[in-house]
C-alpha positions as protocol buffer text, in pm:
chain_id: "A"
residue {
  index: 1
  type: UNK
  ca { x: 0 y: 0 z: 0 }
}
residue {
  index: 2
  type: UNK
  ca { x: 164 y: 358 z: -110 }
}
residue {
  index: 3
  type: UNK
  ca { x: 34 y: 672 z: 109 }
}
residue {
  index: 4
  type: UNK
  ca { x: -61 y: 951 z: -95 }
}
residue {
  index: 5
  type: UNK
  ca { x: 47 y: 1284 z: -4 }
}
residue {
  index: 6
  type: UNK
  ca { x: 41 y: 1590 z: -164 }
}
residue {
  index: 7
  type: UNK
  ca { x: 335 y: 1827 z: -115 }
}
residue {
  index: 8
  type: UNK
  ca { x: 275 y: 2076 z: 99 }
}
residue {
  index: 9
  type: UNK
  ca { x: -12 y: 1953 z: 293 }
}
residue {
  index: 10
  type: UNK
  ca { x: 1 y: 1900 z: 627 }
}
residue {
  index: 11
  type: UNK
  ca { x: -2 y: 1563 z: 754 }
}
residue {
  index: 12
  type: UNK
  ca { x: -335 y: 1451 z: 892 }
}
residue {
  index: 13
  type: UNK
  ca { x: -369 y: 1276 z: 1235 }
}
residue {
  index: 14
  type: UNK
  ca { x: -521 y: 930 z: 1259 }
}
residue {
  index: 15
  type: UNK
  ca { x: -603 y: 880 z: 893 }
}
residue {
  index: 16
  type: UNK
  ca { x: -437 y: 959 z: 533 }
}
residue {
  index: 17
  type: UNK
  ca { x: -565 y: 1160 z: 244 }
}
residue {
  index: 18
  type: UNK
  ca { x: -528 y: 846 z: -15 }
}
residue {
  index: 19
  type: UNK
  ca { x: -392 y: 495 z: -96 }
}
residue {
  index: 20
  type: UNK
  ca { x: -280 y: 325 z: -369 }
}
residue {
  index: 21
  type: UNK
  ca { x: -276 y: -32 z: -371 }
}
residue {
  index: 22
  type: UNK
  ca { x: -315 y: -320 z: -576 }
}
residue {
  index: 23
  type: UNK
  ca { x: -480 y: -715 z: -468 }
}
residue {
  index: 24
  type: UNK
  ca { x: -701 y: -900 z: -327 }
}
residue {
  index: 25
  type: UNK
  ca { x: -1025 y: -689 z: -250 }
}
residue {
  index: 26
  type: UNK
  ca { x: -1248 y: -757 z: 83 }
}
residue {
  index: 27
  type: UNK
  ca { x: -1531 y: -573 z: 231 }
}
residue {
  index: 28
  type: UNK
  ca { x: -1663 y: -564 z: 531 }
}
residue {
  index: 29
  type: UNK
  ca { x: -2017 y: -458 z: 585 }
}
residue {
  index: 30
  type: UNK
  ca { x: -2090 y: -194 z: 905 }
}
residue {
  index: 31
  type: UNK
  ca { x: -2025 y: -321 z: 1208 }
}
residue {
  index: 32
  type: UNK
  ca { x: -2146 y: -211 z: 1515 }
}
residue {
  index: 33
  type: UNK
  ca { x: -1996 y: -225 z: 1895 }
}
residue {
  index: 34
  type: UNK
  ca { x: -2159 y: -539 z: 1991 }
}
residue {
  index: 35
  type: UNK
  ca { x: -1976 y: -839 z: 2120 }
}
residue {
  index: 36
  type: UNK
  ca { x: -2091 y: -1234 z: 2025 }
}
residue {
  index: 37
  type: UNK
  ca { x: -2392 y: -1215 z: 2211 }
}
residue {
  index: 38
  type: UNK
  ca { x: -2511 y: -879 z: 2079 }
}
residue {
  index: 39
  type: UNK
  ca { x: -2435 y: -673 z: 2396 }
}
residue {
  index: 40
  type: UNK
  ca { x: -2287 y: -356 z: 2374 }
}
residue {
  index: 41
  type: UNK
  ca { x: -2067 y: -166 z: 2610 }
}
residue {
  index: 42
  type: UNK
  ca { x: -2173 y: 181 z: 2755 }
}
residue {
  index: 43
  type: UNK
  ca { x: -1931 y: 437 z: 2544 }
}
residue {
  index: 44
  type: UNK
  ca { x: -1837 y: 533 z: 2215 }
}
residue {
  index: 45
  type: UNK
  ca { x: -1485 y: 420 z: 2304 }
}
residue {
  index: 46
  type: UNK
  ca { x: -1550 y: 121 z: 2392 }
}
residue {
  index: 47
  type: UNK
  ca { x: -1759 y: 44 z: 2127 }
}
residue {
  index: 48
  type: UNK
  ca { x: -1542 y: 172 z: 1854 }
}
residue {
  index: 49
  type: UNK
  ca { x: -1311 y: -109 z: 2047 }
}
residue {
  index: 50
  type: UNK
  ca { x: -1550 y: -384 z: 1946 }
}
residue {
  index: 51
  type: UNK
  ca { x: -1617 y: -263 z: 1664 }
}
residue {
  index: 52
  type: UNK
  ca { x: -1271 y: -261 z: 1485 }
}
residue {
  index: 53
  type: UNK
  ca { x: -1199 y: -602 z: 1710 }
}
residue {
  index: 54
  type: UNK
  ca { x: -1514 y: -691 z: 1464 }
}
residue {
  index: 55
  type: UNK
  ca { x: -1379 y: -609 z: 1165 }
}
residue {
  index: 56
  type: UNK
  ca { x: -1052 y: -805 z: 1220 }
}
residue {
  index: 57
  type: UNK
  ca { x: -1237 y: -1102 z: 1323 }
}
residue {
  index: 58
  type: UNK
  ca { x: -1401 y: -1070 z: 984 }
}
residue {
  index: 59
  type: UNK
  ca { x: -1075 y: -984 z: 784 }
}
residue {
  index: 60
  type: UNK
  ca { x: -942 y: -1282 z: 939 }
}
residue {
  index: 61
  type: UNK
  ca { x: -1228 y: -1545 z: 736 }
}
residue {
  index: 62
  type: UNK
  ca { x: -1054 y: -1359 z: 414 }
}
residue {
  index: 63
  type: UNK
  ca { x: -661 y: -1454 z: 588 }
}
residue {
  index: 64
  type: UNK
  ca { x: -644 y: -1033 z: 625 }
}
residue {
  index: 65
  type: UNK
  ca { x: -575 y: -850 z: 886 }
}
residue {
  index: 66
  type: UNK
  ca { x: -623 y: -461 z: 1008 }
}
residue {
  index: 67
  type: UNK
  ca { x: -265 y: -371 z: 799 }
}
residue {
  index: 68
  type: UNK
  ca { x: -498 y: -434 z: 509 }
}
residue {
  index: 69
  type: UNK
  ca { x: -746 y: -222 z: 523 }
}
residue {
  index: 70
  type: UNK
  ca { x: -695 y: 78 z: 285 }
}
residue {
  index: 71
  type: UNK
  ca { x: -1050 y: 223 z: 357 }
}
residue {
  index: 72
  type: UNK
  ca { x: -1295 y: 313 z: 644 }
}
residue {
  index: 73
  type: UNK
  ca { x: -1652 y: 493 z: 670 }
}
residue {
  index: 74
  type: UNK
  ca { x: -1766 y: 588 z: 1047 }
}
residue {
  index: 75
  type: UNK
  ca { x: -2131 y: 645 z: 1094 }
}
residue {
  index: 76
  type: UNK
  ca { x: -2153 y: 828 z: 1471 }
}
residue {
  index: 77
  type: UNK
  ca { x: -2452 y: 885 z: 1644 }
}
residue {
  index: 78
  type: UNK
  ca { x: -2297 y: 1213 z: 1779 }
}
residue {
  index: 79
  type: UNK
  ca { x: -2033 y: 1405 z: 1692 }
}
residue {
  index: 80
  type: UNK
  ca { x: -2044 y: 1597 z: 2076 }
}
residue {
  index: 81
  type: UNK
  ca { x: -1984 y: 1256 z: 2197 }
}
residue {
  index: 82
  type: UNK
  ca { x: -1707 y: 1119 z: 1967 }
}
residue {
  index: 83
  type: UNK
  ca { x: -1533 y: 1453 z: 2045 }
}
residue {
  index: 84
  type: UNK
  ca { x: -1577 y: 1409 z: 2419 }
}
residue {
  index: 85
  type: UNK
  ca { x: -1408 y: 1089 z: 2373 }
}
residue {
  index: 86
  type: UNK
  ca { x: -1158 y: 1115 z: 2132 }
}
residue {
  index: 87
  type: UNK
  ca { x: -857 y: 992 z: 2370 }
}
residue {
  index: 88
  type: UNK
  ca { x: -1044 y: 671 z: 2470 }
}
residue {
  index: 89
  type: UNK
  ca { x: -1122 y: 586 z: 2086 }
}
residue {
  index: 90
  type: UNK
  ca { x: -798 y: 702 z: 1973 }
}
residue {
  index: 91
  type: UNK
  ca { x: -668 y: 436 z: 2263 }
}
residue {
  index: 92
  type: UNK
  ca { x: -893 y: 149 z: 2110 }
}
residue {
  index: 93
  type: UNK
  ca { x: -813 y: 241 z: 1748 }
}
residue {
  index: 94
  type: UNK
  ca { x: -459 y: 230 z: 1816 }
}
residue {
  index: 95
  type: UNK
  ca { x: -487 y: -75 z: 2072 }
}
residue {
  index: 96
  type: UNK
  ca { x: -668 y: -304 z: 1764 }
}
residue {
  index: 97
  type: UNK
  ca { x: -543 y: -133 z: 1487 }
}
residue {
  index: 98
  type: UNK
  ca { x: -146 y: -45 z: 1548 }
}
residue {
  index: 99
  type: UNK
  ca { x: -37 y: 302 z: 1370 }
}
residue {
  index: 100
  type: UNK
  ca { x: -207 y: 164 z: 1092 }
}
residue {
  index: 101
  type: UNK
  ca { x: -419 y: 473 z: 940 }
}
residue {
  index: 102
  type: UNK
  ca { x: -588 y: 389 z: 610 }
}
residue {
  index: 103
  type: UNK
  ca { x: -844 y: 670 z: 418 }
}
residue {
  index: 104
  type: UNK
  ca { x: -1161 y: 740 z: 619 }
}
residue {
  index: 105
  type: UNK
  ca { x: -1440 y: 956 z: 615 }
}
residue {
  index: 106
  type: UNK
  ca { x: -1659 y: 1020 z: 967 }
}
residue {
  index: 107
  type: UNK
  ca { x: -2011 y: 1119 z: 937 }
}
residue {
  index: 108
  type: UNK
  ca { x: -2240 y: 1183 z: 1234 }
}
residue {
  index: 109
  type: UNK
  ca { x: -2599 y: 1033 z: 1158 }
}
residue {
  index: 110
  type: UNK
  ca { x: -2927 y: 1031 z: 1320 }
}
residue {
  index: 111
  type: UNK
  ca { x: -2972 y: 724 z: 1407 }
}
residue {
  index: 112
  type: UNK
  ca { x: -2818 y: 371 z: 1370 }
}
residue {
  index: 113
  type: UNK
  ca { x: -3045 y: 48 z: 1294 }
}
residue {
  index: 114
  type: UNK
  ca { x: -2952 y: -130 z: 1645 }
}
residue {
  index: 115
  type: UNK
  ca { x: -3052 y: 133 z: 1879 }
}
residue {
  index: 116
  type: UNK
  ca { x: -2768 y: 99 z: 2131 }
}
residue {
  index: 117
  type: UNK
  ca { x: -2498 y: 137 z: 1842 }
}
residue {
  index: 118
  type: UNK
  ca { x: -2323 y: 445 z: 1921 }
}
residue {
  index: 119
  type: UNK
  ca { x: -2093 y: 424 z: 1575 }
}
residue {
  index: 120
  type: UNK
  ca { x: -2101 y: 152 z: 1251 }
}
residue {
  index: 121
  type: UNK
  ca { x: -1791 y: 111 z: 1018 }
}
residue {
  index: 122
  type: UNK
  ca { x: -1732 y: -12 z: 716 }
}
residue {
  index: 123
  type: UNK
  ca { x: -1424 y: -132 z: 572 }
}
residue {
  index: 124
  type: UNK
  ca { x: -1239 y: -228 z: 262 }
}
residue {
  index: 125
  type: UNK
  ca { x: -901 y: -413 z: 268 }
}
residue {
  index: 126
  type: UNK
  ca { x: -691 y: -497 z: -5 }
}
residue {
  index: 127
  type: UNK
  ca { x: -485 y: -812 z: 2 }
}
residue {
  index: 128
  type: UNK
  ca { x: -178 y: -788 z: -234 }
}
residue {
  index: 129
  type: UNK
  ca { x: -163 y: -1070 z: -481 }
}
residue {
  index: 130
  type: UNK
  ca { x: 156 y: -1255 z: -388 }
}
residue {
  index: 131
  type: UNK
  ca { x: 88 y: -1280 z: -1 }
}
residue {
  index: 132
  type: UNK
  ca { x: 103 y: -1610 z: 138 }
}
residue {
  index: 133
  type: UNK
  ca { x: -260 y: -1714 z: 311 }
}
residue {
  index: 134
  type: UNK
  ca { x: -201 y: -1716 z: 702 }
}
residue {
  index: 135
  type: UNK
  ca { x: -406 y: -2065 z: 732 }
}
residue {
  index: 136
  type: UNK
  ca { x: -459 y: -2363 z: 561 }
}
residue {
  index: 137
  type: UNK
  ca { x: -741 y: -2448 z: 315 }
}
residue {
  index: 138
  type: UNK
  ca { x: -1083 y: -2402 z: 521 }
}
């Protein structure tokens, strides 16, 4: 995956301005903050903490993992709150996904179809072509 940054722009924090990259595709459908038995913890951070923990357990059925994703949407239920809590998610982003920081886009939205979901994400990952697959035929 190449970064792409245009001279002269600052650098921005926690995401980047565009990718290049070439494989495999895989997408993810939103996921929401719920854990295996659809409960969901109290805050936006710790939800955005299940929620990317999601996602990887999902990249992993494809033999991907979080330093493929070249893509995320965030769908917030309030932008107040993910302000408010922007050390704890930063924490959880950085606990699940490293200083990994593909393109993304945050949007806040009215409302998200399981009414405890604070925040949903969507991902796309690219796999490059000549990787080996981390397990054995399923």
């Amino acid at each position: 995956m190449q970064v792409l940054q245009p001279a002269g722009w600052p650098r921005p924090k926690g995401y980047s301005n565009g990718v290049v990259a070439e494989g495999r595709q895989v997408f993810v459908a939103g996921q929401v903050g719920w854990d295996e038995r659809q409960q969901f913890p109290a805050t936006l951070g710790e939800q955005v903490r299940q929620t990317l923990t999601n996602i990887v357990a999902v990249l992993k059925e494809a033999d991907a993992g979080p330093e493929h994703i070249v893509r995320f949407t965030w769908y917030v239920t309030s932008r107040d709150e993910y302000y408010a809590e922007l050390p704890q998610i930063g924490a959880a982003y950085r606990e699940v996904m490293g200083r990994h920081f593909p393109v993304m886009a945050v949007v806040q939205v009215v409302a998200l179809m399981e009414t405890k979901a604070k925040v949903e994400i969507e991902a796309t990952a690219v796999v490059p072509a000549n990787r080996q697959p981390l397990t054995a035929n399923r």
